[in-house]
N, CA, C and O of each residue as an XYZ file, in Angstrom:
732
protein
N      -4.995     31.597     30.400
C      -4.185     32.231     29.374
C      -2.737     31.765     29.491
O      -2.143     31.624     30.560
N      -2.232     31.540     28.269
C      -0.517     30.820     28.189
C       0.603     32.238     27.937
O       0.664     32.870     26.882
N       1.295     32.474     28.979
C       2.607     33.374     27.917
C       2.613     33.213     26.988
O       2.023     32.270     26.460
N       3.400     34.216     26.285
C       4.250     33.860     24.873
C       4.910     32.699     24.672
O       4.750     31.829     23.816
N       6.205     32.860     26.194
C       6.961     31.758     25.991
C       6.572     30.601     26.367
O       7.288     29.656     26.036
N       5.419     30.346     27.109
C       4.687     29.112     26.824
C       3.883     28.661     25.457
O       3.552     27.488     25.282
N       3.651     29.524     24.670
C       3.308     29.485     23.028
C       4.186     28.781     22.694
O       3.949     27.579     22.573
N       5.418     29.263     22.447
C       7.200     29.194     22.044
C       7.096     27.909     21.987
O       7.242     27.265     20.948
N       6.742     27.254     23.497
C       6.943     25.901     23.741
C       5.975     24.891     23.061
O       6.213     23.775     22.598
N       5.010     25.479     23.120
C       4.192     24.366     22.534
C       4.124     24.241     20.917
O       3.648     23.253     20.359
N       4.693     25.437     20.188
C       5.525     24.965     19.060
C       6.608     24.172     18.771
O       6.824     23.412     17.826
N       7.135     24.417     19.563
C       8.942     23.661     19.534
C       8.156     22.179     19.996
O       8.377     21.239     19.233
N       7.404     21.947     20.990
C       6.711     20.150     21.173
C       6.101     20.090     19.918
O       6.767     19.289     19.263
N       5.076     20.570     19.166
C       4.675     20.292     18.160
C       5.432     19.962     16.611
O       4.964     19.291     15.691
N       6.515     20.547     16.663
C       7.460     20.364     15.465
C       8.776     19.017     15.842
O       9.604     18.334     15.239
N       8.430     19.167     16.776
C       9.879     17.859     17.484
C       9.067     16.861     16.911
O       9.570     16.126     16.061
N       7.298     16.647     17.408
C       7.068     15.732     17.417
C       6.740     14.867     15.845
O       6.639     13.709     15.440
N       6.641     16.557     15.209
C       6.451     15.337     13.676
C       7.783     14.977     13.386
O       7.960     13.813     13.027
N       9.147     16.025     13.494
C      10.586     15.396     13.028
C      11.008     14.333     13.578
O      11.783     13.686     12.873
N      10.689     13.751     14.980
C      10.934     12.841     15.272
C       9.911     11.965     14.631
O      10.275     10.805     14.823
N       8.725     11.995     13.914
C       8.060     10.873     13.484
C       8.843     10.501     12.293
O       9.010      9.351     11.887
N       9.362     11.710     11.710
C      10.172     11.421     10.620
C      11.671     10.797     10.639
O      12.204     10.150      9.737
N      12.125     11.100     11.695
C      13.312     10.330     12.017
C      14.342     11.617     11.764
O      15.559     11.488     11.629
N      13.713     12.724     11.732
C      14.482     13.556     11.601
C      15.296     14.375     13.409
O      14.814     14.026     14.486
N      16.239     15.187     13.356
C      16.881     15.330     14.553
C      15.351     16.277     15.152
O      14.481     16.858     14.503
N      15.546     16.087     16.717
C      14.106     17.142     17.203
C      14.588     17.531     18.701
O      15.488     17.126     19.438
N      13.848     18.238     18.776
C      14.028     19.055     20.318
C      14.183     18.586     21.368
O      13.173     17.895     21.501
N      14.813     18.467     22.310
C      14.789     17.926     23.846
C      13.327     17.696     24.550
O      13.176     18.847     24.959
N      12.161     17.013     24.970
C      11.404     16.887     25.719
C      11.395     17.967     26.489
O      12.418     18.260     27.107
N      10.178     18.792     26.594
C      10.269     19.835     27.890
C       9.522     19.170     28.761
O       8.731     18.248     28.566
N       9.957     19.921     30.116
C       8.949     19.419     31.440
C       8.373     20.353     32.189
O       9.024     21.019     32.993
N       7.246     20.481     32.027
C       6.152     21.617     32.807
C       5.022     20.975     33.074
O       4.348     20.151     32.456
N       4.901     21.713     34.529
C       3.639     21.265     35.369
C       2.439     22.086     34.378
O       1.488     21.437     33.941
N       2.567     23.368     34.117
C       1.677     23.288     33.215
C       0.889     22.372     31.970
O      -0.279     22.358     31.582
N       2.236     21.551     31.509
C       2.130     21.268     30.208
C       1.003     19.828     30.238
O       0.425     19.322     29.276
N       0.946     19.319     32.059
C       0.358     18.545     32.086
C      -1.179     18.896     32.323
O      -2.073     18.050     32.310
N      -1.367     20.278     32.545
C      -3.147     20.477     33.009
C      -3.403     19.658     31.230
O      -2.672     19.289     30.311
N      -5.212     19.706     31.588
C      -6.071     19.253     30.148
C      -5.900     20.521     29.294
O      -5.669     21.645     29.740
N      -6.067     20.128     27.811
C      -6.565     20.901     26.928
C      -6.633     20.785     25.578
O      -5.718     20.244     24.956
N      -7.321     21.098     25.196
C      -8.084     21.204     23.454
C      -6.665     22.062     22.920
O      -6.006     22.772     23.679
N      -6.311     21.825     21.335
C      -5.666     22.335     20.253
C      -6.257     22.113     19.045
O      -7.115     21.240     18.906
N      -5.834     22.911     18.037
C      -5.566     22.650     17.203
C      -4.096     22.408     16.720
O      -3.299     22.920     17.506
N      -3.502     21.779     15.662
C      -2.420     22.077     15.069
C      -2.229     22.293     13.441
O      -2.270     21.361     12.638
N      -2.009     23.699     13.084
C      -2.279     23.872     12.021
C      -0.882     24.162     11.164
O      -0.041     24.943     11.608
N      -0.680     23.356      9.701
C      -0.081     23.258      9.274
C       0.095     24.559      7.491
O      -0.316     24.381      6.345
N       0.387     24.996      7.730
C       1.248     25.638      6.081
C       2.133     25.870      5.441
O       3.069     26.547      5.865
N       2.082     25.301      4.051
C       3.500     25.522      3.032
C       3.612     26.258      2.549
O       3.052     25.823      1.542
N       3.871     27.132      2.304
C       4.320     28.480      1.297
C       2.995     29.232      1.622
O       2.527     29.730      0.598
N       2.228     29.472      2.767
C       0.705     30.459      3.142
C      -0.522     29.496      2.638
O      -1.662     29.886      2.383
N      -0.051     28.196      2.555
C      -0.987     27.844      1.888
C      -1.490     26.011      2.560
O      -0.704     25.065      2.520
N      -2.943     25.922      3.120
C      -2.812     24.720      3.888
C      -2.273     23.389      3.836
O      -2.570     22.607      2.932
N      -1.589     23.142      4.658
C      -0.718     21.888      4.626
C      -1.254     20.889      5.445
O      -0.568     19.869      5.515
N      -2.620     20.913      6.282
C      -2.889     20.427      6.951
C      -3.427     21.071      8.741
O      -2.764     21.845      9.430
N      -4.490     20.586      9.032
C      -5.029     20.856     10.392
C      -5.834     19.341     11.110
O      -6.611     18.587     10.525
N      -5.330     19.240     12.550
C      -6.237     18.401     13.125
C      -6.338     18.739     14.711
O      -5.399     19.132     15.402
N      -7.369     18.559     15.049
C      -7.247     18.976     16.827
C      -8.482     17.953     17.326
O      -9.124     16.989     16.908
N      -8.370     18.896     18.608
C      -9.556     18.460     19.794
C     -10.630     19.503     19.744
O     -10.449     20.720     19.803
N     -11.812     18.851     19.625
C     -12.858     20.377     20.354
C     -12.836     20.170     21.748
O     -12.894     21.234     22.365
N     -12.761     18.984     22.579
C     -12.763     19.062     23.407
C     -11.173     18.787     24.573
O     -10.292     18.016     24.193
N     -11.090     19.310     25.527
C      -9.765     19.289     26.624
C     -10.379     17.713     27.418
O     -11.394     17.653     28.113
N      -9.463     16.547     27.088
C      -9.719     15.054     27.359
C      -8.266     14.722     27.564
O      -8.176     13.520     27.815
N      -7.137     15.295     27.555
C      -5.888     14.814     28.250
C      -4.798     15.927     28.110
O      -4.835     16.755     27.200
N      -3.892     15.896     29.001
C      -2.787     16.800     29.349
C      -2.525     17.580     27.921
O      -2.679     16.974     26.860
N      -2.183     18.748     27.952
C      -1.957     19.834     26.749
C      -0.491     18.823     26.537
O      -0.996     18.018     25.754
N       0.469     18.498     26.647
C       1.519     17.784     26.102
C       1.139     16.872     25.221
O       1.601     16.867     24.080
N       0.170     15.911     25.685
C       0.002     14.798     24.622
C      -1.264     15.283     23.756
O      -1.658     14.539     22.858
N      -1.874     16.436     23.985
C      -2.992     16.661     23.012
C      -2.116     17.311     21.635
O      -2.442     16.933     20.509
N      -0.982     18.315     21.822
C      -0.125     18.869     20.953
C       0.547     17.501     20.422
O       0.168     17.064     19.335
N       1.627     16.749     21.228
C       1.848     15.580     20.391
C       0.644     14.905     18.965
O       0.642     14.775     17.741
N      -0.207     14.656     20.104
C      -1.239     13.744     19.274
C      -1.667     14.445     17.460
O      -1.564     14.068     16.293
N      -2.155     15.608     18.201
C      -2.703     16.483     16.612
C      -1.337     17.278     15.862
O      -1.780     17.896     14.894
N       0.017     17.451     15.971
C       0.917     17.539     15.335
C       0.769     16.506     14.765
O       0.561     16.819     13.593
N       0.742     15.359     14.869
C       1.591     14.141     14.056
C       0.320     13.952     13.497
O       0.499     13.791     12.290
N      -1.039     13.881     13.801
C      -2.578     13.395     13.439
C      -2.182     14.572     11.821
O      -2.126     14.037     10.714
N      -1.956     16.097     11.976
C      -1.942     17.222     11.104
C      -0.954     16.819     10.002
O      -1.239     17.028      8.823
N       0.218     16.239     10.367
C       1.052     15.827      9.644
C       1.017     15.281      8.654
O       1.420     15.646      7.549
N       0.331     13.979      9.096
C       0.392     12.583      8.467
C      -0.831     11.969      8.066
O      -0.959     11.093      7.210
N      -1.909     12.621      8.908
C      -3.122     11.632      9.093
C      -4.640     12.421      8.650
O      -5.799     12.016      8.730
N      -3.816     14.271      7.944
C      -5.151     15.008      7.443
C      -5.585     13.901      5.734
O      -4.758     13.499      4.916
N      -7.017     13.706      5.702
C      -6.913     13.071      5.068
C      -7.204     13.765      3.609
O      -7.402     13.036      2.637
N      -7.231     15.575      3.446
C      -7.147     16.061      2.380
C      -5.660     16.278      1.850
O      -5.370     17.104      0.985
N      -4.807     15.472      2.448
C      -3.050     15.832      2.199
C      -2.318     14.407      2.346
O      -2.480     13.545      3.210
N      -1.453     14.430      1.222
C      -0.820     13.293      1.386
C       0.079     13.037      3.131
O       0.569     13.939      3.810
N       0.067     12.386      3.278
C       1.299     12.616      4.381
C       2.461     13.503      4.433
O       3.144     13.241      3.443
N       3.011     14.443      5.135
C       4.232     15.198      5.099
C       5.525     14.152      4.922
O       5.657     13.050      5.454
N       6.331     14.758      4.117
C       7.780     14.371      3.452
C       8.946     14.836      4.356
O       8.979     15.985      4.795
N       9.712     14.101      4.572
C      10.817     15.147      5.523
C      11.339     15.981      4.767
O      12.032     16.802      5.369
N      11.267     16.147      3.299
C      11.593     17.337      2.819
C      10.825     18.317      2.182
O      10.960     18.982      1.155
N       9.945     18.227      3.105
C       8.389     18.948      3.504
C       8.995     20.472      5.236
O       8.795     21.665      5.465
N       9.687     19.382      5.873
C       9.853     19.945      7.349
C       9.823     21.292      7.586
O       9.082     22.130      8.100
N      11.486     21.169      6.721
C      11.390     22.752      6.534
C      11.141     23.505      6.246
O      11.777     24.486      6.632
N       9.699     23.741      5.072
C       9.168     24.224      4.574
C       8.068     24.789      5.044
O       7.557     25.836      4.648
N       7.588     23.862      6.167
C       5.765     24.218      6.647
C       6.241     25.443      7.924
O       7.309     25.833      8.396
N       4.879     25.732      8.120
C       4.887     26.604      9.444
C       4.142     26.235     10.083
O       3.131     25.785      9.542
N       4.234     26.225     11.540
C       3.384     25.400     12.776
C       2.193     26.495     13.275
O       2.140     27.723     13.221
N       1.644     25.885     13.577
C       1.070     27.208     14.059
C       0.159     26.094     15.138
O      -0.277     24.990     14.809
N       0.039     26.731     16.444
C      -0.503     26.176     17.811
C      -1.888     27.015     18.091
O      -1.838     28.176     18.497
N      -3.179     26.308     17.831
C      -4.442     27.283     18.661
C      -4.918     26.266     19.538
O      -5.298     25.139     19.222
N      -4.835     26.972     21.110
C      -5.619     26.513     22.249
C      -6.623     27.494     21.970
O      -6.641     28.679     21.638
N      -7.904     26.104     22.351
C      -9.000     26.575     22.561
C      -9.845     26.672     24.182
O      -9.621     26.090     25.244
N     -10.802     27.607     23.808
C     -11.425     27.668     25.100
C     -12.315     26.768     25.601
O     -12.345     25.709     24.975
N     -13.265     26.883     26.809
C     -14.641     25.671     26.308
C     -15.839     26.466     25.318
O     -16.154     27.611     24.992
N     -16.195     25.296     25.122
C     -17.481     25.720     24.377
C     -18.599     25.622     24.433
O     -19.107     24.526     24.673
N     -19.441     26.883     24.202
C     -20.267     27.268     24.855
C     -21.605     27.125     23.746
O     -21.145     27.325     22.622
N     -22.869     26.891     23.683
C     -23.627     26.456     23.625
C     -24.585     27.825     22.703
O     -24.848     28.933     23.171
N     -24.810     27.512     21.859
C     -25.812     29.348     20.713
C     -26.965     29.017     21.202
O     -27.252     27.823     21.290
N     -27.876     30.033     21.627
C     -29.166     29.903     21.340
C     -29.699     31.166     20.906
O     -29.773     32.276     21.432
N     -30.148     30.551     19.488
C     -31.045     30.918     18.663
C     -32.435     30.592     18.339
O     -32.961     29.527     18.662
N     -33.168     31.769     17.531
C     -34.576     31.411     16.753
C     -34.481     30.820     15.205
O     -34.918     29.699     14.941
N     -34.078     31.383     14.548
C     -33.786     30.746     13.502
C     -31.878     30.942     12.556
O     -30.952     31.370     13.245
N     -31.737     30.735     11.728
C     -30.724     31.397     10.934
C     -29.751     32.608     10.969
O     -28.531     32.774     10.963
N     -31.218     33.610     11.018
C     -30.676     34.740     10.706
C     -30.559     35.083     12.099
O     -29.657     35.918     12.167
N     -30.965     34.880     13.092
C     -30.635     35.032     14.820
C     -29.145     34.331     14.597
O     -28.320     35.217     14.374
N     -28.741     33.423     14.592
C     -27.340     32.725     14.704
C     -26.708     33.407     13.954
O     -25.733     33.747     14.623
N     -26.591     33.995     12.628
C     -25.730     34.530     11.907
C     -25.546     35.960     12.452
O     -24.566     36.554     12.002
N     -26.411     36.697     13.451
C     -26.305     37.882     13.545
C     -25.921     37.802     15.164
O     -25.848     38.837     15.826
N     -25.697     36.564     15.713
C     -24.483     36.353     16.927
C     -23.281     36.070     16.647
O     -22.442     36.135     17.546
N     -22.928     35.705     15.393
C     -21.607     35.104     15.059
C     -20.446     36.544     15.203
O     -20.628     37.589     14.579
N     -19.638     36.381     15.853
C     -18.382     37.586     16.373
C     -17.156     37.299     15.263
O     -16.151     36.652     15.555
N     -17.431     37.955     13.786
C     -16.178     37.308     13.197
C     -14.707     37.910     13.735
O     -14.465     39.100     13.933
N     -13.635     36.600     13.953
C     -12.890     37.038     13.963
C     -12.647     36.940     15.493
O     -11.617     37.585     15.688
N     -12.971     36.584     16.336
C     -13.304     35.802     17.699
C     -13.794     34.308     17.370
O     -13.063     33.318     17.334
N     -15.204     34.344     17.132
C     -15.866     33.346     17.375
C     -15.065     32.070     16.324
O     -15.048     32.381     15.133
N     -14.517     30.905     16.622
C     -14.933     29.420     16.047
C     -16.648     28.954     16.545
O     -17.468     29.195     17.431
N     -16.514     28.288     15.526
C     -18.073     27.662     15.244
C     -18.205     26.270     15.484
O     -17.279     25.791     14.829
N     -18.793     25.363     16.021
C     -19.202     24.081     15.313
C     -20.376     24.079     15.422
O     -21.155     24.542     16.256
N     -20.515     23.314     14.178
C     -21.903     23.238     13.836
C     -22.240     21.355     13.854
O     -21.466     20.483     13.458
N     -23.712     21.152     14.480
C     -23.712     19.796     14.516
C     -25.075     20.015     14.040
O     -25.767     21.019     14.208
N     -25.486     18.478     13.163
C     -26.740     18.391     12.574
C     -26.855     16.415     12.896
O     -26.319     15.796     11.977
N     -27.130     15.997     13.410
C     -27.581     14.494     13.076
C     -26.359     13.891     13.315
O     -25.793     14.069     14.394
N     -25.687     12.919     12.090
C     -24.222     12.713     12.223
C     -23.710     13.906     11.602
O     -22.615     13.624     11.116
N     -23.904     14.694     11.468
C     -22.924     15.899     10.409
C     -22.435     17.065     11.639
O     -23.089     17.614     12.526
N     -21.346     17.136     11.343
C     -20.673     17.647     12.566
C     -19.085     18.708     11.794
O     -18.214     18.386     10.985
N     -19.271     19.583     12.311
C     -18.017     20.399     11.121
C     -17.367     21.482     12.241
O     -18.202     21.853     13.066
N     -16.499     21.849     12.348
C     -15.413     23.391     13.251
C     -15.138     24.251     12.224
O     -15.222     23.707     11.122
N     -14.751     25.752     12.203
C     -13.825     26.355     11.734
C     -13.106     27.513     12.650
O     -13.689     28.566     12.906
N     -11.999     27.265     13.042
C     -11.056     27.809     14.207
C     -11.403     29.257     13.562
O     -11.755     29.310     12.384
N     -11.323     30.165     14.173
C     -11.444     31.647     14.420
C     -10.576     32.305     13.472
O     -10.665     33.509     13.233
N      -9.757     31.552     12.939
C      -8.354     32.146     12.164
C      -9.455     32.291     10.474
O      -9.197     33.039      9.532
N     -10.396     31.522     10.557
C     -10.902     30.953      9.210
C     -11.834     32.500      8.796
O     -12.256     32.513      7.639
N     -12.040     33.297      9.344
C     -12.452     34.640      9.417
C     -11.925     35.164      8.326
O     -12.470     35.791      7.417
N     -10.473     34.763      8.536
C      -9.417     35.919      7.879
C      -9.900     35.177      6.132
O      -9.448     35.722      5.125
N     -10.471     34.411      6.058
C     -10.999     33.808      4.390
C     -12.033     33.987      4.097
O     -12.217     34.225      2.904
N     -12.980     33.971      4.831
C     -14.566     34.314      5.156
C     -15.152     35.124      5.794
O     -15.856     34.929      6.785
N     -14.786     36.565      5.020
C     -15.034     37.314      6.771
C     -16.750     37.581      6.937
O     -17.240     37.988      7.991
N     -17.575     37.269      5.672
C     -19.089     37.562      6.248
C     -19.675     36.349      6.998
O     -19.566     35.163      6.688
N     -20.241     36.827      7.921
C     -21.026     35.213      8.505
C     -21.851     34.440      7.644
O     -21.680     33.223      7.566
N     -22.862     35.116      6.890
C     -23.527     33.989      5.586
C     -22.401     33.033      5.034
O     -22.263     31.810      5.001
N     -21.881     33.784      4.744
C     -20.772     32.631      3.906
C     -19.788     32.145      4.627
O     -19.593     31.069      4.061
N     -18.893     32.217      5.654
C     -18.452     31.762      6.651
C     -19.293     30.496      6.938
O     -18.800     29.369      6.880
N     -20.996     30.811      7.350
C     -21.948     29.658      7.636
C     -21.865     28.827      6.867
O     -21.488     27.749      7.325
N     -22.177     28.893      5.269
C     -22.679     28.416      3.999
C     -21.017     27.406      3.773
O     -21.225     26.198      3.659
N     -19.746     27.766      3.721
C     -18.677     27.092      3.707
C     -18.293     25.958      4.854
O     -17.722     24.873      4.740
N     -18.980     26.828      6.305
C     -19.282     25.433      7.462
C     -20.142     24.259      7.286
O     -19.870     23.218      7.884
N     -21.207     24.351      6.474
C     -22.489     23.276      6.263
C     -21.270     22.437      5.232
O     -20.859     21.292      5.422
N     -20.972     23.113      4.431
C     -20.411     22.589      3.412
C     -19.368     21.553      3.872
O     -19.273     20.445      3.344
N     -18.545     22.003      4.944
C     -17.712     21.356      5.178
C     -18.304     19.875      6.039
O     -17.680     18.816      6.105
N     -19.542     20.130      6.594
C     -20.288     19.012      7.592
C     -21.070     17.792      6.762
O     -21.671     16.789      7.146
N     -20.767     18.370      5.391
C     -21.651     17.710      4.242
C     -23.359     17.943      4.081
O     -24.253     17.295      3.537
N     -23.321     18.866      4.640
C     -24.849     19.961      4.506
C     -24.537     20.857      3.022
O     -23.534     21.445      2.617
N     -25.808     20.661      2.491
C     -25.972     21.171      1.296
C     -25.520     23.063      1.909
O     -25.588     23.272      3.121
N     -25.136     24.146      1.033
C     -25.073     25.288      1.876
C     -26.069     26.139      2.394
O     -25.965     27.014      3.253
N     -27.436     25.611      1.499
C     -28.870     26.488      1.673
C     -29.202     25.516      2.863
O     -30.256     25.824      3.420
N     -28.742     24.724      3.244
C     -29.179     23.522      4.520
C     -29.936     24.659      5.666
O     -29.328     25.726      5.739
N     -30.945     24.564      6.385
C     -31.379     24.546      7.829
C     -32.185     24.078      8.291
O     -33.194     24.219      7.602
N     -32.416     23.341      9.475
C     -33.176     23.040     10.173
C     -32.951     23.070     11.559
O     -31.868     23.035     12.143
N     -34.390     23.157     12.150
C     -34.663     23.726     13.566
C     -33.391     22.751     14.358
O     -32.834     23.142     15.384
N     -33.172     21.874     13.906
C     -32.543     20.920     15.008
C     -30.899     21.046     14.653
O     -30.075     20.181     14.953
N     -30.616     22.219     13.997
C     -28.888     22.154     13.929
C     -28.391     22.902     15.251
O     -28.971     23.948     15.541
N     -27.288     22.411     16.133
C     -26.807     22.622     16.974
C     -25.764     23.733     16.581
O     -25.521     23.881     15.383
N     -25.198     24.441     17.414
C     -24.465     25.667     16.934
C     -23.308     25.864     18.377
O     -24.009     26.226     19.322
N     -22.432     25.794     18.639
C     -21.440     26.076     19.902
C     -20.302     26.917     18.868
O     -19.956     26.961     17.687
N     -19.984     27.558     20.237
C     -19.023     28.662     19.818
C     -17.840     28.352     21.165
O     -17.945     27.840     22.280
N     -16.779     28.926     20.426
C     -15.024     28.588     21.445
C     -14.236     29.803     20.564
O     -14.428     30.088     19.382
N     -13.313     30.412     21.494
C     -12.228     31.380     21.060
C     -10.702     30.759     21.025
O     -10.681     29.654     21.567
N      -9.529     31.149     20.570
C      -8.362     30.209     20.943
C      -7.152     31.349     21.294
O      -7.154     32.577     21.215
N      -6.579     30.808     21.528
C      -5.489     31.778     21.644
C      -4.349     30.626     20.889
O      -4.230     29.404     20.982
N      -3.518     31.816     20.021
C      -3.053     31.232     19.046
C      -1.562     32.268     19.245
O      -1.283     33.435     19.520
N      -0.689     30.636     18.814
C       0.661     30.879     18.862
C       1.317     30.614     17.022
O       1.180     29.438     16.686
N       1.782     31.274     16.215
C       2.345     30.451     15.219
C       4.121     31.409     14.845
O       4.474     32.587     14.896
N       4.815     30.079     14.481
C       6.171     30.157     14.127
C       6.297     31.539     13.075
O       5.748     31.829     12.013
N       7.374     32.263     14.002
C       7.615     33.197     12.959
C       7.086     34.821     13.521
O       7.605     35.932     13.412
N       5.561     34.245     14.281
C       5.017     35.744     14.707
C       5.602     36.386     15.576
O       5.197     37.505     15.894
């Protein structure tokens, strides 16, 4: 678990790092032994409450410093439902930081067994089928709060039709703890 004011921080790295992509002025480099353990993020982006962009890790594969670098600027610039951010975009968005936990593995019988484990409002999801592979961070509750449709908007997003199932879809679950600008 991160303090607050370790939240704090990993906003202020996450917003330096897109203004400095922009060439805009940005924050001093922090230095924490923490900042170097592994870990999974997301970095989620909004303009006026409304998405501006998200990209992360499901999995913790290098130091929480460069995973926040990496998916700030990836969220920024490189979501590919959003044009690239404008520097006169900057001041407008809100950052918002979710570390995630590991993830842990569903077992179910069919459908309605998985939908009636799903913890809305805790649980993120990924769902894997073949190549089709989709997340929705825990925050995504607050849009979807029944699990059918929560599910039915995840297939969707993996490019699974929404009535999609079969025995062989994979199901893992992760919680995050979430920092965003402003709270």
């Amino acid at each position: 678990m991160l303090t607050t004011e370790q939240g704090h921080i990993l906003l202020k790295l996450a917003r330096s790092s897109i203004a400095e992509r922009l060439g805009a002025p940005s924050a001093a480099p922090v230095q924490a032994d923490w900042l170097n353990r592994t870990g999974a993020t997301f970095i989620t982006l909004k303009e006026h409450g409304r998405l501006r962009g998200c990209i992360g890790s499901l999995e913790a594969r290098r130091p929480l410093i460069d995973d926040v670098r990496h998916n700030a600027i990836a969220a920024a610039f490189r979501d590919p439902r959003f044009p690239p951010l404008s520097e006169s975009e900057l001041d407008k968005i809100e950052v918002e930081v979710s570390v995630l936990s590991e993830t842990v593995p569903m077992e179910f019988f069919d459908e309605q067994d998985a939908l009636a484990q799903l913890r809305p409002n805790v649980d993120g999801i990924i769902l894997e089928w073949g190549m089709h592979r989709a997340t929705f961070l825990p925050q995504v509750w607050e849009d979807l709060p029944r699990p059918a449709v929560f599910m039915s908007h995840l297939k969707s997003k993996a490019g699974l039709p929404d009535g999609f199932w079969s025995d062989d879809i994979r199901l893992s679950r992760y919680s995050v703890q979430k920092f965003r600008e402003g709270a």
